[in-house]
PQR file of N, CA, C, O and H, with PARSE charges and radii, in Angstrom:
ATOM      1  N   UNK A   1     -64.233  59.650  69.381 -0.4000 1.5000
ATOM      2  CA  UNK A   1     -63.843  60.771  68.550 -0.0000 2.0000
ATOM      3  C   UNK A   1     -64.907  61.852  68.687  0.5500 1.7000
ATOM      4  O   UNK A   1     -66.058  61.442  68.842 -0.5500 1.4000
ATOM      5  N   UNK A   2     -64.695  63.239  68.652 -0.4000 1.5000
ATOM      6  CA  UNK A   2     -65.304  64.395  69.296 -0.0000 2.0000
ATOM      7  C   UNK A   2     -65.464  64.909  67.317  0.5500 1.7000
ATOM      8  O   UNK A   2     -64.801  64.441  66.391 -0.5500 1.4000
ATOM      9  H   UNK A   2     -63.760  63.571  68.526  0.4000 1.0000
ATOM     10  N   UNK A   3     -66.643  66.054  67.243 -0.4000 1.5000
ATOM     11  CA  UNK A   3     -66.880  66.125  66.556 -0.0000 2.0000
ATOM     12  C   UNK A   3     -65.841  67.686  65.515  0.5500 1.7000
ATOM     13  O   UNK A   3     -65.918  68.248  64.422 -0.5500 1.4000
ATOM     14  H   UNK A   3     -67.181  66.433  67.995  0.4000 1.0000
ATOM     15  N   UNK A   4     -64.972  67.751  66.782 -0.4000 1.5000
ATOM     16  CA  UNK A   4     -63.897  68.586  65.840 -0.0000 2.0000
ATOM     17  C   UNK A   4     -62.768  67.961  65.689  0.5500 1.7000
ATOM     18  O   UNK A   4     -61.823  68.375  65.018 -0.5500 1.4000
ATOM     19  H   UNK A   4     -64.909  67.294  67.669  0.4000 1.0000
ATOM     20  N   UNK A   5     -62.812  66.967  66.285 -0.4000 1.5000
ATOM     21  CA  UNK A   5     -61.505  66.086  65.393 -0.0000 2.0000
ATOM     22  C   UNK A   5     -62.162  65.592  64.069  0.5500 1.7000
ATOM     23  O   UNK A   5     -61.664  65.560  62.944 -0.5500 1.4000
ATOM     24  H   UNK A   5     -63.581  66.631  66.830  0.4000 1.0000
ATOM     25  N   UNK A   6     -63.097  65.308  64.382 -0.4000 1.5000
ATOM     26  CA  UNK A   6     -64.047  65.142  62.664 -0.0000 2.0000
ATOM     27  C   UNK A   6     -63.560  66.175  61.826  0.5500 1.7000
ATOM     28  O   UNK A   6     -62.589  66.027  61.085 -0.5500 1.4000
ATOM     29  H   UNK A   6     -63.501  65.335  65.296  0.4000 1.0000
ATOM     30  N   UNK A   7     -64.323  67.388  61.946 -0.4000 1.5000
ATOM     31  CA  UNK A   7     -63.636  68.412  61.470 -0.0000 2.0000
ATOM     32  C   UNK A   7     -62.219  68.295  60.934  0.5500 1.7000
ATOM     33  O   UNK A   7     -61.703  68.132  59.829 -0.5500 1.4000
ATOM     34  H   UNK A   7     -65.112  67.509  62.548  0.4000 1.0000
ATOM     35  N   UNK A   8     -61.821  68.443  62.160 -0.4000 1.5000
ATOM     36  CA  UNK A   8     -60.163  68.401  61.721 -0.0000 2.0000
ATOM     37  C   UNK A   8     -59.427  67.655  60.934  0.5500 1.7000
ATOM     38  O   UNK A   8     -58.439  68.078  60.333 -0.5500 1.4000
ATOM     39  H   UNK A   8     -62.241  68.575  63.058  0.4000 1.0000
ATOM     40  N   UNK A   9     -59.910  66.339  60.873 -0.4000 1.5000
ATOM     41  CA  UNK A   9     -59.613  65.266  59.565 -0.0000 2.0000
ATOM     42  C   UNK A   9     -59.817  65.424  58.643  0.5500 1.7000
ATOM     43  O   UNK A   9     -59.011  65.123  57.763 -0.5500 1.4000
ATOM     44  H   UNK A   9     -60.712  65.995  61.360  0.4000 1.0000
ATOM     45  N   UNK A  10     -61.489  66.204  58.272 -0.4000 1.5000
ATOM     46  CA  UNK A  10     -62.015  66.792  56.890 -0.0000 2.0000
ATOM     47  C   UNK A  10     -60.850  67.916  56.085  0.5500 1.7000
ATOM     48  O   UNK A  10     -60.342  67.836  54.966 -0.5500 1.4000
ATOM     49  H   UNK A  10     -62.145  66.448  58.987  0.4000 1.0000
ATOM     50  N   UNK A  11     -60.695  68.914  57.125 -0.4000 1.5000
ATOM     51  CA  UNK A  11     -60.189  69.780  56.793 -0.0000 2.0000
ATOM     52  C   UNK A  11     -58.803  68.927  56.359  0.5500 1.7000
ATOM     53  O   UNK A  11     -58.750  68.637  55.164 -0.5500 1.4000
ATOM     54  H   UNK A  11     -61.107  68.979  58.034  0.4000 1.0000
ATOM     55  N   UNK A  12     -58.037  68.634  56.932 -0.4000 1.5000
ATOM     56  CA  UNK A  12     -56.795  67.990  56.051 -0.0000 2.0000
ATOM     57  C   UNK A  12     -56.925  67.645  54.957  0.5500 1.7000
ATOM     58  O   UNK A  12     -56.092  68.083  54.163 -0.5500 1.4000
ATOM     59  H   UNK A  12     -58.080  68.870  57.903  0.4000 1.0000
ATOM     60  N   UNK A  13     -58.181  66.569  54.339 -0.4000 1.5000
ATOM     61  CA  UNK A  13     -58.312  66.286  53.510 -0.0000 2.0000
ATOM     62  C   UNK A  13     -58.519  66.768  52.210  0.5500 1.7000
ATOM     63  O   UNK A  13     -58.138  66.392  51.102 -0.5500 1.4000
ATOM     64  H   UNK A  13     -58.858  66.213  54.984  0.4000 1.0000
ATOM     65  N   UNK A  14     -59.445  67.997  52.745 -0.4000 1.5000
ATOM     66  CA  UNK A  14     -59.464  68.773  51.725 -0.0000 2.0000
ATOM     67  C   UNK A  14     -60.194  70.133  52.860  0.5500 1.7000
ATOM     68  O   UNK A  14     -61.022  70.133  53.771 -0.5500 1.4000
ATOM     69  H   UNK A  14     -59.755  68.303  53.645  0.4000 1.0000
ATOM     70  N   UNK A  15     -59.406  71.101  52.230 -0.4000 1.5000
ATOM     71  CA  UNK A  15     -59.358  72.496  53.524 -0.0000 2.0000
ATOM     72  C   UNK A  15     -60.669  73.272  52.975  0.5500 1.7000
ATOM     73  O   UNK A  15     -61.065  74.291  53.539 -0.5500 1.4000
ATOM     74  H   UNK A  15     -58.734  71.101  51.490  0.4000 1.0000
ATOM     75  N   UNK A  16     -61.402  72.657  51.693 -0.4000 1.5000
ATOM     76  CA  UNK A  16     -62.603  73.577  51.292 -0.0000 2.0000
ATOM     77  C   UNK A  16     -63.960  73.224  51.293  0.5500 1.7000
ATOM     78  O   UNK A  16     -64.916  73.814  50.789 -0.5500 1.4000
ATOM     79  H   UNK A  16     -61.080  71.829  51.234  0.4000 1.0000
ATOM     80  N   UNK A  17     -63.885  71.667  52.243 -0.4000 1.5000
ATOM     81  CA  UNK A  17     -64.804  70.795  52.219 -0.0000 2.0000
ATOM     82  C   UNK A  17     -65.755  71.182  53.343  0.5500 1.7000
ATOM     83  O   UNK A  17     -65.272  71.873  54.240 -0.5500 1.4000
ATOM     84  H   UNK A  17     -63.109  71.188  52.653  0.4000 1.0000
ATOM     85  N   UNK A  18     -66.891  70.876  53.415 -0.4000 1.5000
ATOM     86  CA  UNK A  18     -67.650  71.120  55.037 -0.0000 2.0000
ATOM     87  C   UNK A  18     -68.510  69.895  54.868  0.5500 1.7000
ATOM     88  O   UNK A  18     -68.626  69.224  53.843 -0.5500 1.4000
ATOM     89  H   UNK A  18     -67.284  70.315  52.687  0.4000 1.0000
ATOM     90  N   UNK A  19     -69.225  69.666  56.293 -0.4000 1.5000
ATOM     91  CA  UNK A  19     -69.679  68.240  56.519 -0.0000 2.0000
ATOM     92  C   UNK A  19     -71.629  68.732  57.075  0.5500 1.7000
ATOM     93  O   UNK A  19     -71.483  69.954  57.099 -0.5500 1.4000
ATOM     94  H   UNK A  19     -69.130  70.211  57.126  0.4000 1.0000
ATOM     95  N   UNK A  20     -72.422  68.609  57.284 -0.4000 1.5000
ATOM     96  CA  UNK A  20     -73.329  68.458  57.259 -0.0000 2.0000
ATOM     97  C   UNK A  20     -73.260  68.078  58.825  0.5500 1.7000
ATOM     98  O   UNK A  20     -72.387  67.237  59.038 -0.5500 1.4000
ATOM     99  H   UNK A  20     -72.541  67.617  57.264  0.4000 1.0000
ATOM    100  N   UNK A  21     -73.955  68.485  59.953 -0.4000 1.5000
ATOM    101  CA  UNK A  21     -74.301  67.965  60.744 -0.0000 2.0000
ATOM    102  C   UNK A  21     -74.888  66.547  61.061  0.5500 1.7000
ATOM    103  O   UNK A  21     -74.507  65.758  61.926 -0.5500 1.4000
ATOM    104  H   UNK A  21     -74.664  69.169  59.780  0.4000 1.0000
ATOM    105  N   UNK A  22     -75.968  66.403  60.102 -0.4000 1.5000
ATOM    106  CA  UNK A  22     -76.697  65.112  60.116 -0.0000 2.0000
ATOM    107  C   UNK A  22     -75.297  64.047  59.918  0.5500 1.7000
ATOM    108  O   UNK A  22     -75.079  63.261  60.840 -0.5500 1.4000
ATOM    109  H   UNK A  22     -76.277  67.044  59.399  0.4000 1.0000
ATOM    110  N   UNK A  23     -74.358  64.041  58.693 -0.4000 1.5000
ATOM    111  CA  UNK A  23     -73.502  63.063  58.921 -0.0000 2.0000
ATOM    112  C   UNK A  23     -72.183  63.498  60.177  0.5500 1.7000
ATOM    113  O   UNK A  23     -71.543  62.496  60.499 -0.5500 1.4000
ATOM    114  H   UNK A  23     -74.536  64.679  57.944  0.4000 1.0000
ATOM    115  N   UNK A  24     -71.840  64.470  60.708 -0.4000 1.5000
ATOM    116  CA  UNK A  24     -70.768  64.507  61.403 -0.0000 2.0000
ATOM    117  C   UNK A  24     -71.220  63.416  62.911  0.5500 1.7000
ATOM    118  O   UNK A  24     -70.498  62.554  63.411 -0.5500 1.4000
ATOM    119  H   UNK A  24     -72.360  65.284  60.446  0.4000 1.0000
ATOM    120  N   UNK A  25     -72.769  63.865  63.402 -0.4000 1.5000
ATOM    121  CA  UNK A  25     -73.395  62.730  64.156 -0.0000 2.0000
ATOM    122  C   UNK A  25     -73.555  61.674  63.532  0.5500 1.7000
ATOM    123  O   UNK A  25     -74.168  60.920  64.288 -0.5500 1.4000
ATOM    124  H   UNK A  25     -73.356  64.566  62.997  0.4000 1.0000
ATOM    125  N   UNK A  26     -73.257  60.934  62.106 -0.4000 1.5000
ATOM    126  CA  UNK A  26     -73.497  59.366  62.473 -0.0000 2.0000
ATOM    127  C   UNK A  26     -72.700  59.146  62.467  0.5500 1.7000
ATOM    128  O   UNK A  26     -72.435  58.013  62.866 -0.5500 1.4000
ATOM    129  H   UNK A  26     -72.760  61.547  61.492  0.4000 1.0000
ATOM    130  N   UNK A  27     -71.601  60.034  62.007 -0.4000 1.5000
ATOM    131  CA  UNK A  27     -69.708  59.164  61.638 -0.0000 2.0000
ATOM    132  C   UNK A  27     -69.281  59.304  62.912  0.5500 1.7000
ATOM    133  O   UNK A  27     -68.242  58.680  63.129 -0.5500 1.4000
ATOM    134  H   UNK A  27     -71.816  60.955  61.683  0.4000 1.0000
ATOM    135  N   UNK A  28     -69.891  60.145  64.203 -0.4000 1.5000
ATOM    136  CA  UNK A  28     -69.040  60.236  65.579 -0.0000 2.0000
ATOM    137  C   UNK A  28     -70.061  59.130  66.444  0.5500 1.7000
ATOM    138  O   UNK A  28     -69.597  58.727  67.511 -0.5500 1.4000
ATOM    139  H   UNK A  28     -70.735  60.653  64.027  0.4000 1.0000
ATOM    140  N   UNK A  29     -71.274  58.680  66.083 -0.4000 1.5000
ATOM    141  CA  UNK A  29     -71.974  57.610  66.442 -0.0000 2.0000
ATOM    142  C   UNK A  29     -71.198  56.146  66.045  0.5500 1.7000
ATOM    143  O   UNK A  29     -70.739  55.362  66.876 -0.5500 1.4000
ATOM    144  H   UNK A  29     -71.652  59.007  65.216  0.4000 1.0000
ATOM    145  N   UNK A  30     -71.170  55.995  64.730 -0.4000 1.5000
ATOM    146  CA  UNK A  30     -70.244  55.429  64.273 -0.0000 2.0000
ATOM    147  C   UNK A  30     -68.990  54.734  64.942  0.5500 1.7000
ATOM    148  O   UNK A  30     -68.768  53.530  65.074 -0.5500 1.4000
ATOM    149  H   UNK A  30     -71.542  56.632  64.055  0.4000 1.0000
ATOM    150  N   UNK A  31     -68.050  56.087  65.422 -0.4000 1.5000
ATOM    151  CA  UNK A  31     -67.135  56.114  65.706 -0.0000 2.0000
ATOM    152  C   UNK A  31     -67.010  55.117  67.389  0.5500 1.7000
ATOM    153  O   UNK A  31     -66.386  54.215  67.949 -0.5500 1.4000
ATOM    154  H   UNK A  31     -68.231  57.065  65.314  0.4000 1.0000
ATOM    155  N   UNK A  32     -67.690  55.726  67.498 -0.4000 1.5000
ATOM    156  CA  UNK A  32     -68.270  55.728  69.071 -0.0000 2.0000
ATOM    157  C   UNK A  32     -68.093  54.078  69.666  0.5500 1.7000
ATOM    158  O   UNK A  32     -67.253  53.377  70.230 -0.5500 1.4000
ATOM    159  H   UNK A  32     -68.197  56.458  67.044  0.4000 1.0000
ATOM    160  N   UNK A  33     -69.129  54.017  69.263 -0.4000 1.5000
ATOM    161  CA  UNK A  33     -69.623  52.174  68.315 -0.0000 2.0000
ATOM    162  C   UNK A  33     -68.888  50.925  68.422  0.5500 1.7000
ATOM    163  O   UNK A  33     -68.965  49.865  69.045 -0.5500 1.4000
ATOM    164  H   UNK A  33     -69.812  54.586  68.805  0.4000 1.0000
ATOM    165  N   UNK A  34     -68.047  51.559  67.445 -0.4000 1.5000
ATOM    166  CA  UNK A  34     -66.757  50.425  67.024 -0.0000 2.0000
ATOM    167  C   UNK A  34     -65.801  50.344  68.097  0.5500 1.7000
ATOM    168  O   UNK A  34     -65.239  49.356  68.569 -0.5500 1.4000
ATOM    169  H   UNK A  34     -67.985  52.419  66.939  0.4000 1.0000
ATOM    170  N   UNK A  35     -65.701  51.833  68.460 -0.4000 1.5000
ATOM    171  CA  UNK A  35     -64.301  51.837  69.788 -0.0000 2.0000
ATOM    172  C   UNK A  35     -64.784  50.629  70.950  0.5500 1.7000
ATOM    173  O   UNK A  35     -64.198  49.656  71.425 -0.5500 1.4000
ATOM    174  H   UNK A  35     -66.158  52.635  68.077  0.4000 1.0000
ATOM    175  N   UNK A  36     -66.369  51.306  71.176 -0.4000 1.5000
ATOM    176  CA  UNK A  36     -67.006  50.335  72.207 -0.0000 2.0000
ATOM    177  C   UNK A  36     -66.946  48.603  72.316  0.5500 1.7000
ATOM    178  O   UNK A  36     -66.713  47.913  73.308 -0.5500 1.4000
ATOM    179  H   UNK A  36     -66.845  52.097  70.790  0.4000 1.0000
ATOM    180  N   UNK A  37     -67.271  48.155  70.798 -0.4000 1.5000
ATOM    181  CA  UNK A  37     -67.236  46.999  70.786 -0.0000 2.0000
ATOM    182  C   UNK A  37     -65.415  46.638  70.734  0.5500 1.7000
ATOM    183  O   UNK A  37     -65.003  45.647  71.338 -0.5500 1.4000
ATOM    184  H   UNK A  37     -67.461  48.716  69.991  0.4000 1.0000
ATOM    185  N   UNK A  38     -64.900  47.117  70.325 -0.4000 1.5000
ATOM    186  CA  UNK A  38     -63.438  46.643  70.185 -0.0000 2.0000
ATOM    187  C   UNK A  38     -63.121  46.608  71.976  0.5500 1.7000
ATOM    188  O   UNK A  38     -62.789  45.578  72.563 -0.5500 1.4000
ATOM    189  H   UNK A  38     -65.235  47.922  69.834  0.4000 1.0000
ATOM    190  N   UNK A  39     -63.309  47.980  72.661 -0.4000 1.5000
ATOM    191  CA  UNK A  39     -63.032  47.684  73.803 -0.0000 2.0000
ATOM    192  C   UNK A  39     -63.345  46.202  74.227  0.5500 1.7000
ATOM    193  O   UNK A  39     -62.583  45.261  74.449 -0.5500 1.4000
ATOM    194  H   UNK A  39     -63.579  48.817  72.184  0.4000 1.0000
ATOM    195  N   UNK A  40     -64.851  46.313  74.268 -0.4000 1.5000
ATOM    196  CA  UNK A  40     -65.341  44.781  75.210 -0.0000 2.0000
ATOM    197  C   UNK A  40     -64.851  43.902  74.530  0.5500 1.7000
ATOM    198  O   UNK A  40     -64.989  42.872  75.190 -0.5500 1.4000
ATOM    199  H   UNK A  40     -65.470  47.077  74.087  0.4000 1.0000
ATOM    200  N   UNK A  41     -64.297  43.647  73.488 -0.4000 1.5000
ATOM    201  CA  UNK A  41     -63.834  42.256  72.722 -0.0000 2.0000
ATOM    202  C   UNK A  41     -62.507  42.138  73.593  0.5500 1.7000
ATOM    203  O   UNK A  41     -61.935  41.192  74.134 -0.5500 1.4000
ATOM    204  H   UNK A  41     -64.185  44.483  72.952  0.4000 1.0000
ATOM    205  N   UNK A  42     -62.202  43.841  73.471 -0.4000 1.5000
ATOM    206  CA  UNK A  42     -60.180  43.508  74.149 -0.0000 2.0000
ATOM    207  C   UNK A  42     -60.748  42.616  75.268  0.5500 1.7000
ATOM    208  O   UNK A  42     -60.689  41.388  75.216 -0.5500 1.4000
ATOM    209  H   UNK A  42     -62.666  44.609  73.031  0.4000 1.0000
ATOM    210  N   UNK A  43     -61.197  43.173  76.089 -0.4000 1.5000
ATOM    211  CA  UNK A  43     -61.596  43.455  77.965 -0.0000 2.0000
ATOM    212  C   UNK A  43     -61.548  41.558  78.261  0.5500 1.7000
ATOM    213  O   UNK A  43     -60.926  40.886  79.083 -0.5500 1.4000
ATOM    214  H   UNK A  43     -61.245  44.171  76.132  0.4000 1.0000
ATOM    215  N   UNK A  44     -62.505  41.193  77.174 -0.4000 1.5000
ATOM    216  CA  UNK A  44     -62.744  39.944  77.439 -0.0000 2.0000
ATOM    217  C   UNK A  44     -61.936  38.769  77.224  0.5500 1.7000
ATOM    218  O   UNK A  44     -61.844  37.621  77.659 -0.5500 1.4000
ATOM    219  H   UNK A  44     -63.011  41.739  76.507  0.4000 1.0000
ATOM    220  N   UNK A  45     -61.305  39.638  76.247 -0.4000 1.5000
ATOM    221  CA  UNK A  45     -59.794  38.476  75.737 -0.0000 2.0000
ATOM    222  C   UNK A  45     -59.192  38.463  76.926  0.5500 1.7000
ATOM    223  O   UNK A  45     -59.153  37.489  77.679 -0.5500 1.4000
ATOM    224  H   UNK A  45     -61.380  40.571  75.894  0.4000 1.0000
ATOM    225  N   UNK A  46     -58.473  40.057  77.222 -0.4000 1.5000
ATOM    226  CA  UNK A  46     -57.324  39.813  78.580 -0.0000 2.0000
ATOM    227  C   UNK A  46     -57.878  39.190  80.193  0.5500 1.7000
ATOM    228  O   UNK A  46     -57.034  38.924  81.048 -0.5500 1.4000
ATOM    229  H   UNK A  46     -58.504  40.847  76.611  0.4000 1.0000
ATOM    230  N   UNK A  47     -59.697  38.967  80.523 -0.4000 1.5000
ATOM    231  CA  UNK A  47     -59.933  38.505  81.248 -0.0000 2.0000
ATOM    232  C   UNK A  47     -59.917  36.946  80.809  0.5500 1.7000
ATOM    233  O   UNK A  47     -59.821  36.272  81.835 -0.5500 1.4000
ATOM    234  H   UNK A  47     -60.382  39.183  79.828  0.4000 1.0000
ATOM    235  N   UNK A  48     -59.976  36.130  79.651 -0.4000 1.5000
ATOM    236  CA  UNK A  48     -60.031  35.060  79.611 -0.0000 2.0000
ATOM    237  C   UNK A  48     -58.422  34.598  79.826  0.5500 1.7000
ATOM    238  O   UNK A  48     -58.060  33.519  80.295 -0.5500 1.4000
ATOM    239  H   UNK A  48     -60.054  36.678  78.818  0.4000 1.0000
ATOM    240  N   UNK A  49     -57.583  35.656  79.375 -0.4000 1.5000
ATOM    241  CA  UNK A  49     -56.312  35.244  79.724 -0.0000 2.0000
ATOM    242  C   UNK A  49     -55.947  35.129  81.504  0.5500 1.7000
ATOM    243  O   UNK A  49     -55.135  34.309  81.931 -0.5500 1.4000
ATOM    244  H   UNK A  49     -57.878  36.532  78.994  0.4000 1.0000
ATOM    245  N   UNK A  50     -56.444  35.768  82.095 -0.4000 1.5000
ATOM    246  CA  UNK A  50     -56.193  35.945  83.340 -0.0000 2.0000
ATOM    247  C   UNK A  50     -56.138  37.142  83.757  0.5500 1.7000
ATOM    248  O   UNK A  50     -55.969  37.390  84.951 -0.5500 1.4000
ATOM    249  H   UNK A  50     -57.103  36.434  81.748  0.4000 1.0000
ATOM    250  N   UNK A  51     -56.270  38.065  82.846 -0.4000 1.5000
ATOM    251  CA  UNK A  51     -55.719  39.239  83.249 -0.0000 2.0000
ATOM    252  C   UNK A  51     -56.596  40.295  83.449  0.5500 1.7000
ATOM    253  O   UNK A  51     -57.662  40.418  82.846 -0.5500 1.4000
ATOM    254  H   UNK A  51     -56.407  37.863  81.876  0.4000 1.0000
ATOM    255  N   UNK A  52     -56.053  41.259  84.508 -0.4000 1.5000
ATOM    256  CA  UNK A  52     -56.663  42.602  84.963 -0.0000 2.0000
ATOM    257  C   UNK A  52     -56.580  43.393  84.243  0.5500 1.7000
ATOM    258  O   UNK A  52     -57.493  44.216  84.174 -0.5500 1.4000
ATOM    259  H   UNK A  52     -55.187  41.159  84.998  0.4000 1.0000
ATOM    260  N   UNK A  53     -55.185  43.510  83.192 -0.4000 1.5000
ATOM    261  CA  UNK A  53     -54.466  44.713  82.849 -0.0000 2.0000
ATOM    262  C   UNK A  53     -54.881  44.381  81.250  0.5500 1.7000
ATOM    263  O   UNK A  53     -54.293  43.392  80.813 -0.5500 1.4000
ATOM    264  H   UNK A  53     -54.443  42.841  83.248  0.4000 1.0000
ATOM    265  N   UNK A  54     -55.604  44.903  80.503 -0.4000 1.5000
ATOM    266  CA  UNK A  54     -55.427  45.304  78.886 -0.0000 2.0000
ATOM    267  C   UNK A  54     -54.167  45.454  78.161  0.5500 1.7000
ATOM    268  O   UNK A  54     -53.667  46.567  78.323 -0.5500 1.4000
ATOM    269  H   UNK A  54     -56.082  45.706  80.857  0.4000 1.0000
ATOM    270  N   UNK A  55     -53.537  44.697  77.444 -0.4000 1.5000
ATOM    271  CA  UNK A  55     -52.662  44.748  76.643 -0.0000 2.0000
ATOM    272  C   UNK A  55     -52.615  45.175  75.035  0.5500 1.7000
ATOM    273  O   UNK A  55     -53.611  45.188  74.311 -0.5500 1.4000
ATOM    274  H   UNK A  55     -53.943  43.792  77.312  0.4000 1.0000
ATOM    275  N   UNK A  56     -51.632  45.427  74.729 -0.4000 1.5000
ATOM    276  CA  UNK A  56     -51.871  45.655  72.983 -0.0000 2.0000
ATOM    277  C   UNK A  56     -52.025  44.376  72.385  0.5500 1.7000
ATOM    278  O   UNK A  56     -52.391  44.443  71.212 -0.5500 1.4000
ATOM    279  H   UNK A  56     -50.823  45.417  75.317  0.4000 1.0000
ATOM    280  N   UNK A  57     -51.833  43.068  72.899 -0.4000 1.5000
ATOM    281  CA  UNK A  57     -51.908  42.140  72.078 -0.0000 2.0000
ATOM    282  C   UNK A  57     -53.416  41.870  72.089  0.5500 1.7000
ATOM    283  O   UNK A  57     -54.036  41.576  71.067 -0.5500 1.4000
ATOM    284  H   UNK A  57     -51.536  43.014  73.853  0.4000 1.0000
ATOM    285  N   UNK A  58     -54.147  42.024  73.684 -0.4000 1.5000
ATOM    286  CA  UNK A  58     -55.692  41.762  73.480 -0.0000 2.0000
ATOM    287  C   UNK A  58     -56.618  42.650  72.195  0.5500 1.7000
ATOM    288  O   UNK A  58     -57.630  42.396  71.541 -0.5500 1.4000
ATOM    289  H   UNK A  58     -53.643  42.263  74.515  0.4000 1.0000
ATOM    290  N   UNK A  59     -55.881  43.523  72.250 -0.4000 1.5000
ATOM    291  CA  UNK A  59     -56.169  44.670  71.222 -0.0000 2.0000
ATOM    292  C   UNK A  59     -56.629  44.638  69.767  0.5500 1.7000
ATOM    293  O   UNK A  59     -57.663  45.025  69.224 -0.5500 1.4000
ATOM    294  H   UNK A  59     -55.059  43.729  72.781  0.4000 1.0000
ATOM    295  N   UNK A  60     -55.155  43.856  69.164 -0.4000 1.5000
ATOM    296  CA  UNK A  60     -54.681  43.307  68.280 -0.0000 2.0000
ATOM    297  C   UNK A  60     -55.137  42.101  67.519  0.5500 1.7000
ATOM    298  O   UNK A  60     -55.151  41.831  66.318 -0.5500 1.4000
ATOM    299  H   UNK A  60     -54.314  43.541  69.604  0.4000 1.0000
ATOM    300  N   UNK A  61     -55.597  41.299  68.872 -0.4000 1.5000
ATOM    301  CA  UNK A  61     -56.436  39.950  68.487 -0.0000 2.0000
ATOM    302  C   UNK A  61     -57.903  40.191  68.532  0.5500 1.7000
ATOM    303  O   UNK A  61     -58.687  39.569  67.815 -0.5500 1.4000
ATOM    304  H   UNK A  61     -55.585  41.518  69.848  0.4000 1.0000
ATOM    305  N   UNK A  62     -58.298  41.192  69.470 -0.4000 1.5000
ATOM    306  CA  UNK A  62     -59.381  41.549  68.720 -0.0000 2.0000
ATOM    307  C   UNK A  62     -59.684  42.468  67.227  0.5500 1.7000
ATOM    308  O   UNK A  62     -60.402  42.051  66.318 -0.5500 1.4000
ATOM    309  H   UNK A  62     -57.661  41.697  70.053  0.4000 1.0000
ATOM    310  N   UNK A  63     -59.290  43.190  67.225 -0.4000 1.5000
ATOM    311  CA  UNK A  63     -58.950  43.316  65.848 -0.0000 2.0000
ATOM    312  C   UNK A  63     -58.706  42.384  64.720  0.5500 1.7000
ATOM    313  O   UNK A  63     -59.293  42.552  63.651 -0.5500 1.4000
ATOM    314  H   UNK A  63     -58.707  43.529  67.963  0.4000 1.0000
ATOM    315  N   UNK A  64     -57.806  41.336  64.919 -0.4000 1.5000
ATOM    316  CA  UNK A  64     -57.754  40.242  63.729 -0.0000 2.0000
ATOM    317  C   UNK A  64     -58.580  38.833  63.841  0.5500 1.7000
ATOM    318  O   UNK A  64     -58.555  37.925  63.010 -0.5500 1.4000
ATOM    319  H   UNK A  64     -57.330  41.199  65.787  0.4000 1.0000
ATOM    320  N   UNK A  65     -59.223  38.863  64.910 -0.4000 1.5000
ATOM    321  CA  UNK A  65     -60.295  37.912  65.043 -0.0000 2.0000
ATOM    322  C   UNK A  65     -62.101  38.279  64.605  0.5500 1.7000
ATOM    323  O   UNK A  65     -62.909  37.738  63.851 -0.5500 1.4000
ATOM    324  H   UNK A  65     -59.243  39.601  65.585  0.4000 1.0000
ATOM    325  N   UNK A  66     -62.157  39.695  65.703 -0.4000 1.5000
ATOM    326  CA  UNK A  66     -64.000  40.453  65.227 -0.0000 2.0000
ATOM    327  C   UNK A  66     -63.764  40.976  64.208  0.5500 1.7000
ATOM    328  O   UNK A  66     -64.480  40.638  63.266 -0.5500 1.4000
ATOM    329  H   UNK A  66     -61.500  40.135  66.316  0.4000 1.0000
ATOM    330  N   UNK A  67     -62.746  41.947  63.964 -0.4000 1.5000
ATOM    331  CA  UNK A  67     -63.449  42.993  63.580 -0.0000 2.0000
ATOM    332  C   UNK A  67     -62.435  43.220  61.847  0.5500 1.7000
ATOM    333  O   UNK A  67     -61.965  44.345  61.672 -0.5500 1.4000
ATOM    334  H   UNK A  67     -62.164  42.222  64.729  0.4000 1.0000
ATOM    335  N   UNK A  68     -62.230  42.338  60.925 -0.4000 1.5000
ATOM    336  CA  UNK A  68     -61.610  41.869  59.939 -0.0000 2.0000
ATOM    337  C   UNK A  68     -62.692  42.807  58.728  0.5500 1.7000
ATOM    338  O   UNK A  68     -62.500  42.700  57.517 -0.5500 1.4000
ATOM    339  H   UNK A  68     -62.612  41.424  61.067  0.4000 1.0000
TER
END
């Protein structure tokens, strides 16, 4: 996540709000982070399955196995 989609979420939320630099970098650090580890959790599921190709279910099970 880029730091004007940050933005851009804030603003939905509330259109009169502004964010502080110091936190827009830890929530896109943050962000960053989690995607990363979810990736390698998928990556490793669909290679233990056999597989080359990433699926939504590796996805999914990582999600309801790590990251609860």
């Amino acid at each position: 996540m880029d730091k004007i989609s940050l933005e851009q979420m804030l603003k939905q939320m509330d259109s009169s709000a502004r964010m502080e630099n110091d936190v827009r970098d830890v929530l896109t650090d943050y962000v960053d982070d989690y995607l990363n580890q979810l990736l390698k959790k998928s990556c490793e599921l669909a290679m233990h399955r056999g597989s080359k190709k990433l699926q939504i279910k590796d996805v999914e099970n990582a999600l309801e196995h790590y990251f609860k």
